[in-house]
C-alpha positions as CSV (number, residue, x, y, z in Angstrom):
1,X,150.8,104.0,71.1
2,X,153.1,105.6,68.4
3,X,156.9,105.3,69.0
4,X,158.3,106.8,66.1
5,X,160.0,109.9,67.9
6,X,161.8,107.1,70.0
7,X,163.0,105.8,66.5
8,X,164.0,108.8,65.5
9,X,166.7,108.9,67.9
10,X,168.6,106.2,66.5
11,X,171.9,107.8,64.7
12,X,171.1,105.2,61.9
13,X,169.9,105.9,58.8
14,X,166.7,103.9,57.6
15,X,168.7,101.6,55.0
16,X,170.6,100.3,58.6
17,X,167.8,100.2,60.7
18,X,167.0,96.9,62.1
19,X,163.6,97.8,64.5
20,X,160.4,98.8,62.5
21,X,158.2,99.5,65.0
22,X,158.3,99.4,68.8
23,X,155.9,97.8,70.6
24,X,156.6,98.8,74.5
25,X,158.7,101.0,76.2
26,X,159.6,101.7,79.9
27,X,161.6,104.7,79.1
28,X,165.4,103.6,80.4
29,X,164.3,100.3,81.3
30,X,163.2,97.7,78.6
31,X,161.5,98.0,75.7
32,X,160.2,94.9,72.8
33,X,160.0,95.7,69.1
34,X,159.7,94.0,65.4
35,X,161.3,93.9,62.5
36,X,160.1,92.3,59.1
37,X,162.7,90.6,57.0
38,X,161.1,91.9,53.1
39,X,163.7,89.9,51.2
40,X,164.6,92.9,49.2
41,X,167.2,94.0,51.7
42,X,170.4,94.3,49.6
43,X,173.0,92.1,51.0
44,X,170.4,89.0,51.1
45,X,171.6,88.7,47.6
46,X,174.8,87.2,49.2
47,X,174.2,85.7,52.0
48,X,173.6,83.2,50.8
49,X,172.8,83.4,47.0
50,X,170.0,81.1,46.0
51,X,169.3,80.9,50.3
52,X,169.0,83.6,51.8
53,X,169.3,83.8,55.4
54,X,168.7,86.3,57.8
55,X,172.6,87.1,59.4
56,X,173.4,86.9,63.4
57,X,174.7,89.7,63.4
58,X,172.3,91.9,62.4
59,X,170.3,90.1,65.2
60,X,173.2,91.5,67.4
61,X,172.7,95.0,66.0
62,X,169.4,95.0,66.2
63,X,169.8,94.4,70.3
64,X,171.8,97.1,70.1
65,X,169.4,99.5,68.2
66,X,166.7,98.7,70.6
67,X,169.3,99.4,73.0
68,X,169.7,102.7,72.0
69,X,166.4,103.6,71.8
70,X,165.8,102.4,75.3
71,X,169.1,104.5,76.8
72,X,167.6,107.8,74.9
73,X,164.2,107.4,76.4
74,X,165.2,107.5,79.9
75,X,163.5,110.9,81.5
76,X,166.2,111.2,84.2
77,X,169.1,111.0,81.9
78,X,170.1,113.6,79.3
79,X,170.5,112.1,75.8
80,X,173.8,110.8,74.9
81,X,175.5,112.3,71.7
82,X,176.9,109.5,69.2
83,X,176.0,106.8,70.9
84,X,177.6,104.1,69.7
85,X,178.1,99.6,69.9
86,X,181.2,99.2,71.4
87,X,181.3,95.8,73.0
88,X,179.2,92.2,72.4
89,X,180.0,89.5,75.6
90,X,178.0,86.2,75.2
91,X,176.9,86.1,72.3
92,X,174.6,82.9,71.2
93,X,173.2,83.1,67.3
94,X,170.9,80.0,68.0
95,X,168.9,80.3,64.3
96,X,168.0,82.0,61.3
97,X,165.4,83.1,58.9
98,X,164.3,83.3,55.9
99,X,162.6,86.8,54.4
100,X,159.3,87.4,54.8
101,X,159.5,86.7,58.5
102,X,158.7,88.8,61.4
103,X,161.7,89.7,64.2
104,X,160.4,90.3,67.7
105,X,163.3,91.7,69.6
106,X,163.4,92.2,73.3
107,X,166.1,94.8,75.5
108,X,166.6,95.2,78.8
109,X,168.8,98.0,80.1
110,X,171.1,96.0,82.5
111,X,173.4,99.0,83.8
112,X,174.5,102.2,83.4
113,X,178.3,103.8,84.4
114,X,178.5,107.5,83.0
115,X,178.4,106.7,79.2
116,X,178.2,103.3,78.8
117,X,175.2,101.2,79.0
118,X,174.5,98.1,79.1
119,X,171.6,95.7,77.4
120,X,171.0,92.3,77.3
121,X,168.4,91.0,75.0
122,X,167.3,88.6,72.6
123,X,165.7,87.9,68.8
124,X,163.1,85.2,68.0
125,X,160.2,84.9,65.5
126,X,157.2,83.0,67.1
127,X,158.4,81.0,69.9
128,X,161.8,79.9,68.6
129,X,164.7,81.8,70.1
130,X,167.1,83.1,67.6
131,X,169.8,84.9,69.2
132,X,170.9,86.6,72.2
133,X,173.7,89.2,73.6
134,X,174.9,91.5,75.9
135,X,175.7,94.7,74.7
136,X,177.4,97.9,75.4
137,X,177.0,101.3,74.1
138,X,178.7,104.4,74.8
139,X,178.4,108.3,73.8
140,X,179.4,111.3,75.0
């Protein structure tokens, strides 16, 4: 099954998207996608030159993209304009990669109080756990 109108509704352009294809949904409940690390992403160049390494938090952000998408999809809920990241709480950035590996990240939605939702999820590649965080997002 075809997600892309669920990517869609991200606000971010595709040069700050972090989830390339989504993999399940249970609209405003959970969802899992991936994301591929090409290497040619620009700021790889510096972080760290000669090494580069895949940063925590874009792992974060990705959580919250998934996020996002998850919040949007929920049938009973109308969307939320400008939704937006506006808290991280527990944070763990347990690894990192190198390009030309595959992201598989993971949301849950956790809660919901008028416009702000929260997610907990997590990023790993095969079986190794790379980070995880509890997000917030608000819009209005």
């Amino acid at each position: 099954m075809s997600y892309d109108q669920e990517l869609r509704s991200l606000p971010h352009g595709p040069e700050f998207r972090f989830v390339d294809e989504i993999t399940a949904l249970q609209p405003g409940a959970s969802a899992t996608a991936s994301y591929r690390i090409t290497g040619g992403e620009p700021f790889l160049k510096g972080h760290f030159p000669g090494n580069p390494l895949w940063p925590g938090v874009i792992m974060i952000e990705a959580i919250a993209q998934l996020g996002g998408v998850i919040a949007q999809s929920d049938p009973t809920r109308e969307k939320l304009a400008d939704l937006r990241l506006t808290s991280v709480k527990n944070a763990k950035i347990l690894g990192t990669c190198p390009p030309d590996t595959t992201l598989t990240i993971t949301a849950t939605l956790e809660g919901r109080m008028g416009n702000l939702i929260q997610i907990k999820g997590t990023v790993s590649s095969g079986e190794t756990k790379l980070a995880e965080a509890m997000v917030t997002l608000s819009g209005v």
